[in-house]
N, C-alpha and C positions, 0 to 999 in steps of 0.2 A: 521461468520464462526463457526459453531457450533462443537464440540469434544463428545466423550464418555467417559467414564470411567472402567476399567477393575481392578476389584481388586477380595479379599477373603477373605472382608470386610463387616459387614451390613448392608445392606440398609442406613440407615440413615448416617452414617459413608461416604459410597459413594457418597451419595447427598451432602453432607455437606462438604467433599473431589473436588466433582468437582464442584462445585460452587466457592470454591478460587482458582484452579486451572482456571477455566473460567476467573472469575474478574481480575486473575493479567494479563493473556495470550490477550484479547481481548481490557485491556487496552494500547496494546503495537502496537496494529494498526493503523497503519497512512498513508503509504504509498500504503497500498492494498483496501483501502476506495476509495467508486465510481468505482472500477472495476464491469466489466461485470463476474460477478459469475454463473459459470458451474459447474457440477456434470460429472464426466464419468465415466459411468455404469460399471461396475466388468465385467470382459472379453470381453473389447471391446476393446482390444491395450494398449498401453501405449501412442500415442500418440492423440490432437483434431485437427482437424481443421475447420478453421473459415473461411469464405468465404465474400471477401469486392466486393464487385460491382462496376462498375464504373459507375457514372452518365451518365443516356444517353445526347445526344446532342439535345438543345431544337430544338420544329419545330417550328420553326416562318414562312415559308411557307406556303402561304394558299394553299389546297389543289382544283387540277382542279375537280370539278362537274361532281360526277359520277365515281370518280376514287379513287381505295382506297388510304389511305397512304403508303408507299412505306416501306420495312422491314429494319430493320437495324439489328446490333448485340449487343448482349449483353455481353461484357467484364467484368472479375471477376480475382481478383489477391485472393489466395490462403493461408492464414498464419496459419502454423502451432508449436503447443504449446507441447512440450513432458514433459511427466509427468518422477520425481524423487522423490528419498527417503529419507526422513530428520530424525534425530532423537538424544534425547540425553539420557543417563541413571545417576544416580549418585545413589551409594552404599552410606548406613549410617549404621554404627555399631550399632549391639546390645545394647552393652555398651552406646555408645552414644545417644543413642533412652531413654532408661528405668534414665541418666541420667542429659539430657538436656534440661534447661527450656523452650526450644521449641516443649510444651502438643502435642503428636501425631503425629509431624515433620510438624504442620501447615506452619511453617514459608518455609520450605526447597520444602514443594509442591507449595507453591504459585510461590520459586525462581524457578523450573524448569516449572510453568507457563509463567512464565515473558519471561525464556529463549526459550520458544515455539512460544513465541508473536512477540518475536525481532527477533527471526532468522528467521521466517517466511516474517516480515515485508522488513528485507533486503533482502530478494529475490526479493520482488517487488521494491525497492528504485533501487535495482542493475539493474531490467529489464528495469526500466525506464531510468535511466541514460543510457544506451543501445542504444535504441530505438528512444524516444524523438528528437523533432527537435529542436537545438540549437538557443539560442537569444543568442549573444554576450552584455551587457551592455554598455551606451550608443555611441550604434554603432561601438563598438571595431572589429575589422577584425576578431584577433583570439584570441585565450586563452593567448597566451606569452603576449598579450596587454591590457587585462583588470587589471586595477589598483586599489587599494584600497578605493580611492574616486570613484568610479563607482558604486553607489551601488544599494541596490534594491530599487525603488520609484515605488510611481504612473504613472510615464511616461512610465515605461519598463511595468508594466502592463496592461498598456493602448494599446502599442505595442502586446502582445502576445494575449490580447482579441479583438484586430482588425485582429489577424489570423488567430485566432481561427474563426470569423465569415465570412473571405473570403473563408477558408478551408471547410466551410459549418460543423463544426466541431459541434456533435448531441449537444443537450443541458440537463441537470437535469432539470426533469419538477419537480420545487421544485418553491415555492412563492418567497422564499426569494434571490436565487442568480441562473442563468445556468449554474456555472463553478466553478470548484474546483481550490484550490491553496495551494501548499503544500511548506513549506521552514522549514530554521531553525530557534535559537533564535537570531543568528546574524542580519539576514536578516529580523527578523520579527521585529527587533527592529529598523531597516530603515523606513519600511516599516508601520508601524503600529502608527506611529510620524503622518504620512500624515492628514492636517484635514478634510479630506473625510471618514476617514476610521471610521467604525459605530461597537464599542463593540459589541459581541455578548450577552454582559450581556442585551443590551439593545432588543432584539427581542427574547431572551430566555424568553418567558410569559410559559412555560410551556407546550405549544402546538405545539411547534418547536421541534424535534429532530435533538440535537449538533453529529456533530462527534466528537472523539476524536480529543482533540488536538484543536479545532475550537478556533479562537481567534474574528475574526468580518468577516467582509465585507469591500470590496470595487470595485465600477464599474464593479458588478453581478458579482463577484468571492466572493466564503466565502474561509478564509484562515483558515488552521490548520496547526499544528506545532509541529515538531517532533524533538527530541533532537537528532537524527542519521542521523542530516542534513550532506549531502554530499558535504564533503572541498578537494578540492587539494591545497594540504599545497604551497607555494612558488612555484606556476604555474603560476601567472600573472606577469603583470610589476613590476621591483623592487623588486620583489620575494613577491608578492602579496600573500593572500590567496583566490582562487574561490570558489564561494558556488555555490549549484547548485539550483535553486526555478522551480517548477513544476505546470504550466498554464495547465488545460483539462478538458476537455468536455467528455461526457457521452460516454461509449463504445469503451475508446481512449486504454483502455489495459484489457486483461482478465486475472480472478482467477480461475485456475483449478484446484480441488482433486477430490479422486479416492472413487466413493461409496463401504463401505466396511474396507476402510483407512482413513477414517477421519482422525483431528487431534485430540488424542484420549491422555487422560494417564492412563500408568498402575503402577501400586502399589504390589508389594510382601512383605510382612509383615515377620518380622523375626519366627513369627510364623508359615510359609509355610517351613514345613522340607521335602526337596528330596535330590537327588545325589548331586546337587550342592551348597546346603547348607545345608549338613548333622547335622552340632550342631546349625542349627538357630543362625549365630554370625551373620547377616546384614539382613537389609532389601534392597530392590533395584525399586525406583522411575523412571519410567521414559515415555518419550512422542515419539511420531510418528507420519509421516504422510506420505502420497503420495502427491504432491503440483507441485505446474508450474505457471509462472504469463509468458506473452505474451502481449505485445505493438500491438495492431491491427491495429491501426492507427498513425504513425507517424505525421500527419498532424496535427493532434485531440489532440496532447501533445508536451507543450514549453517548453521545459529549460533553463531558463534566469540566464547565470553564472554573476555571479556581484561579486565585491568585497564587503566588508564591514566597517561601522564603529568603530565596535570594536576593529578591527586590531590598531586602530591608535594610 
């Protein structure tokens, strides 16, 4: 996801401004990674929609000789994705500018990057949790019954990549895995024990591009790992804690911004004197965007609640 920059600042200054605002903002993605990314064009609504098809019905019928095949219809379910406004500003004094060993306020641009990266990210963590079709751990009914020894393994993700391929659920045409897998550090540390699971250090030659967050592989899922892994505190058995781990295939949920709104930051220098800052005492730092994320295929994405071992 790419941002701009708006400032009243020089060239270089700008460049050098939004490359740490980029670096810390783009490092904070994790759960909007593998979305189906859209642009929607400046005055065409505010909202998109996406259009899912339904598989036709095979013809295994031989057809009689000289007769055409016969019509059928074409069915399509409708999901629609409405765009909103996100944004944060943060004021820094004069005084505290000219005498804080934070040279230029690098540090406090990079924190309102990070904070563009994470709020952005938990919209999609939240759309997903949404959306998503639920795995209960192993074979738990509901959430009041998964328990803290139910945790995340190989078998549950063996389960959600077998439904993923009856769901016909698309795949990343990528060498190394066709399936994303997103969790936390709880669960990645169930998980990531297993001796199938293949370090990402070991197929990072260089020629591979990691996602953020990417830990390894296993059974064509590469997993990444976000620290805004989503817990309901004392929701399982015993007053368990549930994590939520996100199984998907390609096209399973879309990212929408608005051409014209990126996610962009702007920068006012105490030096910009108008009405509102008549004696230049602040500067004022801050991000925006137009955004929307959309689950297009509930099929196409698992949520395997598990409890964990570090609860214990």
């Amino acid at each position: 996801m790419a941002a701009n920059t708006s400032l009243t600042l020089t060239q270089e200054a700008t460049v050098h401004y939004e490359e740490e605002f980029l670096d810390a903002a783009q490092y904070e993605y994790i759960y909007r990674q593998g979305g189906q990314e859209r642009t929607l064009p400046a005055n065409s609504g505010k909202s998109v929609q996406y259009t899912r098809h339904t598989p036709l019905a095979l013809a295994t019928t031989a057809l009689t000789e000289g007769v055409n095949p016969a019509e059928v219809s074409i069915t399509a379910a409708n999901v629609t994705a409405t765009l909103a406004e996100y944004g944060t500003t943060v004021k820094i004094s004069r005084f505290h500018s000219l005498t804080s060993i934070d040279a230029n306020n690098e540090e406090k641009i990079r924190l309102v990057g990070q904070n563009m990266g994470e709020t952005l990210d938990r919209i999609a963590r939240t759309e997903l949790i949404t959306g998503a079709t639920t795995q209960f751990a192993n074979d738990r009914a509901s959430l009041v019954t998964v328990a803290i020894g139910d945790v995340m393994n190989v078998s549950e993700l063996r389960k959600a990549v077998r439904t993923l391929k009856k769901n016909k659920a698309r795949k990343y045409q990528d060498r190394i895995a066709p399936y994303l897998g997103k969790l936390g550090p709880d669960t990645s540390y169930d998980l990531t024990s297993d001796p199938t699971f293949i370090n990402a250090d070991i197929y990072d030659n260089g020629a591979t591009k990691l996602y953020n967050g990417e830990l390894g592989r296993i059974l064509g899922v590469r997993l990444i790992e976000s620290v805004d892994a989503y817990e309901e505190e004392n929701a399982g058995a015993a007053s368990a804690d549930v994590f939520s781990n996100f199984i998907h295939g390609a096209d399973a949920f879309g990212c929408i911004d608005l051409m014209g709104d990126k996610p962009q930051l702007h920068i006012i220098p105490h030096t910009k004197i108008d009405s509102g800052n008549p004696a230049g005492r602040f500067s004022l730092v801050s991000w925006a965007a137009t955004d929307s994320v959309k689950v297009l295929n509930a099929a196409w994405i698992i949520n395997i609640k598990t409890g964990a071992t570090s609860q214990a």
